[in-house]
C-alpha positions in Angstrom: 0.0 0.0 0.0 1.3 3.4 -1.1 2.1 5.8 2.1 2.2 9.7 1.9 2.7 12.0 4.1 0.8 15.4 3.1 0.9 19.5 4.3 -2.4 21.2 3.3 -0.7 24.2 2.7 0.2 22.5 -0.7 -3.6 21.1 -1.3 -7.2 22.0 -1.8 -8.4 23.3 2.0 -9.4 20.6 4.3 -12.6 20.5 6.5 -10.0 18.5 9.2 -6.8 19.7 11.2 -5.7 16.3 11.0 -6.8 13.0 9.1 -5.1 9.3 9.3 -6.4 7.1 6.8 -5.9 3.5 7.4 -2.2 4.3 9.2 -0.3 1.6 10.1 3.6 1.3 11.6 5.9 -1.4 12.3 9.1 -1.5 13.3 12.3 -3.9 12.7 12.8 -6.2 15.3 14.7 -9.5 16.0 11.9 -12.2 15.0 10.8 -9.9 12.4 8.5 -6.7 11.9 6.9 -5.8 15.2 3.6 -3.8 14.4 3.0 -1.2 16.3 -0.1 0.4 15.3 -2.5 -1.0 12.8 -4.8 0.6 10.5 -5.4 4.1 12.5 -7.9 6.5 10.8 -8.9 9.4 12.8 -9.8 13.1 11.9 -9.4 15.9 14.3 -11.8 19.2 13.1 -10.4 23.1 13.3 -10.6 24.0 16.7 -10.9 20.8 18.0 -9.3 19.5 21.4 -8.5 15.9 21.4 -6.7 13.5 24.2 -4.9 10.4 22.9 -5.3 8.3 25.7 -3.8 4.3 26.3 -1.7 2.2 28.3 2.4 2.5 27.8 3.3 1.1 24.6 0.5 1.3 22.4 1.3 3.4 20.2 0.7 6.9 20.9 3.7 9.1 20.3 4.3 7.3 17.6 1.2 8.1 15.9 2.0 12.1 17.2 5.6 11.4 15.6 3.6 10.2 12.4 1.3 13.7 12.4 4.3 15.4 13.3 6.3 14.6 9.7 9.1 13.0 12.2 8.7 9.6 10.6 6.4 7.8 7.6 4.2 5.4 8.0 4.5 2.0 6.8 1.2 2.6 5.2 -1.8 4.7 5.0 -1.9 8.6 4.7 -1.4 11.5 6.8 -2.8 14.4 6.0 -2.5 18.2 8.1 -3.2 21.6 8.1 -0.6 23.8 7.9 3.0 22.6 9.9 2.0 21.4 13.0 3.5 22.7 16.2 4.7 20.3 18.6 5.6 20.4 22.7 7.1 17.2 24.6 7.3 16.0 27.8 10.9 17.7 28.1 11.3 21.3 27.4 13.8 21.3 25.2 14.8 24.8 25.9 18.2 26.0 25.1 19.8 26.6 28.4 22.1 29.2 26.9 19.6 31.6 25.6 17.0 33.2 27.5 13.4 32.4 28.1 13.0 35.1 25.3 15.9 34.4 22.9 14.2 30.8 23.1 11.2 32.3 21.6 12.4 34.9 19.6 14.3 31.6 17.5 10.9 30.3 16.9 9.7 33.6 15.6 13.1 33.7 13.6 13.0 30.6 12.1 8.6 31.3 11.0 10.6 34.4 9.5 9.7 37.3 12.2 11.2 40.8 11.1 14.1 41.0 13.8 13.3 44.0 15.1 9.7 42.8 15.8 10.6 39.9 17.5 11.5 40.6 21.2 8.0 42.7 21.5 6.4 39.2 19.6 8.2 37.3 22.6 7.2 39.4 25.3 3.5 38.8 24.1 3.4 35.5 24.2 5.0 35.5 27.5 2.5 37.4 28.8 -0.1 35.4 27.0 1.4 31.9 29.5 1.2 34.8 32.0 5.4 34.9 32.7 5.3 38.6 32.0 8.9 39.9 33.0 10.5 36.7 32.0 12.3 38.0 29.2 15.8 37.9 30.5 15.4 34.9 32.6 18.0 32.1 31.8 16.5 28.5 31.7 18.3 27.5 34.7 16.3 30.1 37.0 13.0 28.6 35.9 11.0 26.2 37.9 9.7 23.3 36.3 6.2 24.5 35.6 8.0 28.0 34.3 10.1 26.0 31.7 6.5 24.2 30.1 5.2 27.3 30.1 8.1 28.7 28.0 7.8 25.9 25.7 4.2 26.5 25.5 5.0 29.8 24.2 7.5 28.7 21.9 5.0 26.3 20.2 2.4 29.4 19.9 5.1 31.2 18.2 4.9 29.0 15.2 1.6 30.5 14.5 0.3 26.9 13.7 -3.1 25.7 13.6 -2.0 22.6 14.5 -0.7 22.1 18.5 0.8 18.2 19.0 1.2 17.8 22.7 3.4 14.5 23.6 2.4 14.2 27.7 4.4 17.6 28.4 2.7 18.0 31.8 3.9 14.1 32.7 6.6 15.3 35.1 5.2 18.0 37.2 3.7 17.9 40.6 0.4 17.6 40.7 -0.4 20.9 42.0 1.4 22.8 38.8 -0.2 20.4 36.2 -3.6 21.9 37.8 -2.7 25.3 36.8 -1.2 24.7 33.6 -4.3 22.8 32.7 -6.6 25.6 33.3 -4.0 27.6 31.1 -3.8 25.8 28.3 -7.7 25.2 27.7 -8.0 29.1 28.4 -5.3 29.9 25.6 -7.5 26.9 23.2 -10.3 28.9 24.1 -9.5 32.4 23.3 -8.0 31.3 20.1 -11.2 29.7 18.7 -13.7 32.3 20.1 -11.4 35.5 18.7 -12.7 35.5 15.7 -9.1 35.0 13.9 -9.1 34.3 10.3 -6.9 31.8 10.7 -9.1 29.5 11.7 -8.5 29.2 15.5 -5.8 26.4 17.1 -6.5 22.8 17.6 -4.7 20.5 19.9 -4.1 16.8 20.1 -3.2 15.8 23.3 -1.7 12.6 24.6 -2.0 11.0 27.8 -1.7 8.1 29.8 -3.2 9.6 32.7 -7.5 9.5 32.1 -8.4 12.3 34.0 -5.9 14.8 32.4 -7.5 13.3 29.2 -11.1 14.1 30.5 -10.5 17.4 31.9 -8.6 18.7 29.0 -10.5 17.3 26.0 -13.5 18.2 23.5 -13.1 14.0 22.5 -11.0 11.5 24.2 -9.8 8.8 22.0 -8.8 5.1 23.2 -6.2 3.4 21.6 -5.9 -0.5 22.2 -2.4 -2.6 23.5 -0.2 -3.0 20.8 -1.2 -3.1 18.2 -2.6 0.3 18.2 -6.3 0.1 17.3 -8.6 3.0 18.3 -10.8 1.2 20.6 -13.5 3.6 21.6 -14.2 7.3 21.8 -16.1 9.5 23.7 -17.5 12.8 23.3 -17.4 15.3 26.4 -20.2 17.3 27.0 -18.8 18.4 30.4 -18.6 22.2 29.9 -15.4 24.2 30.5 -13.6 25.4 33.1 -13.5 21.8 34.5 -11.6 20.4 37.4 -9.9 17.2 38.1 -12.1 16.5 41.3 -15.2 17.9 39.6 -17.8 14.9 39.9 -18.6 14.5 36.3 -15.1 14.6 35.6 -14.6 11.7 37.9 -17.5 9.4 36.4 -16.3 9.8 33.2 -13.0 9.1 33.8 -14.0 5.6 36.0 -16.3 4.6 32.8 -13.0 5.1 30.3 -10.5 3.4 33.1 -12.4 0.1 32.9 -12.3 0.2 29.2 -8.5 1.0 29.4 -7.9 -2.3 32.5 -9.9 -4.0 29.9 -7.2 -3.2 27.0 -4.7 -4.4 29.5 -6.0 -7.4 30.6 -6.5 -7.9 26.7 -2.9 -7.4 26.1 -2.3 -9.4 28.8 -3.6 -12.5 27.2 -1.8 -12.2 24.4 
């Protein structure tokens, strides 16, 4: 099966932000191809905010490296609006440059007039509310300070497209909760401002169910390896949620059994 890998900035618009068709991936291994996800097809609309959700292994950065252009499929098609822009579990700042300089490459590298780009940085700084973190060097960051650099950097891209590979994973629990509420009120005012562009939508993975719950618009469940997409679920819970918020907590204890179930099925295998 032919494989492509395909930027809608060089075809006809789409009516998605992101669609697999019939994705598969396998990887070399020592008794021969190991498959790692199998016929994926998924669609995420403008605008839309989407969680990724399985057990270790199955699949899912992988299928984000796929959307990402950072590797091919073995077949199927993946198709995107615009470059996406992508933030990982790990920073990935440049400890030598300055929360700032750090954003002001992104804006370089979209192609930023110089002389515009440390007011462009200072914006989105403010917009992950670090206002006066400028001239701060990496090092005198705190954890949650760092993601929220990074978060910036992404938004300096200026992509429709935000691929999010569990980069809250390794905070405490308490700054995951604000950086939650940020980032669904930064999704938010993208797609109710009216932009032209066409607003910002996010796909989000997760291992943890009620990140995925509180977070999305549509949590999808991808099966033990192979990775199948198992279920969905639309939530209707309206925004601002809360981890401990009761509906939040149903939900997530309906999705968990289907995820144990996925385990167990692995399990057996």
């Amino acid at each position: 099966m032919a494989t492509a890998l395909i930027n809608a900035e060089h075809t006809a618009a789409l009516t998605t932000a992101v669609r697999t068709q019939h994705v598969s991936k396998s990887f070399p291994g020592p008794a021969g191809p190991q498959l790692i996800l199998d016929d994926i097809s998924l669609d995420v609309a403008p605008g839309e905010f989407v969680t990724l959700l399985g057990a270790s292994g199955c699949g899912k950065s992988t299928l984000l490296n796929l959307i990402a252009g950072l590797d091919t499929p073995t077949s199927g098609t993946v198709t995107t609006e615009g470059r996406p822009a992508l933030m990982f579990q790990e920073h990935a700042l440049f400890p030598w440059l300055t929360a700032g300089r750090n954003i002001e490459l992104a804006l370089r590298l979209r192609g930023v007039a110089k002389a515009d780009r440390k007011a462009e940085a200072e914006r989105l700084l403010e917009l992950v509310r670090l206002d006066g973190a400028h001239g701060k060097r990496v090092h005198e960051l705190s954890g949650g300070m760092r993601q929220r650099v990074a978060l910036a950097r992404a938004l300096a891209q200026d992509s429709r497209l935000l691929l999010m590979d569990e980069p809250f994973a390794a905070l405490d629990a308490i700054t995951r909760d604000v950086l939650h509420g940020e980032l669904t009120r930064i999704w938010d005012a993208a797609n109710t401002s009216g932009s032209a562009a066409g607003g910002l939508s996010v796909l989000f993975v997760t291992h943890n169910v009620r990140e995925a719950v509180r977070l999305a618009q549509r949590v999808v469940l991808l099966s033990s390896r192979p990775g199948r997409v198992a279920r969905e679920w639309t939530v209707d819970i309206p925004q601002p949620r809360r981890i401990e918020d009761a509906d939040v907590a149903d939900l997530s204890l309906e999705i968990t059994e289907h995820l144990r179930g996925e385990i167990r099925r692995h399990g057996r295998h």
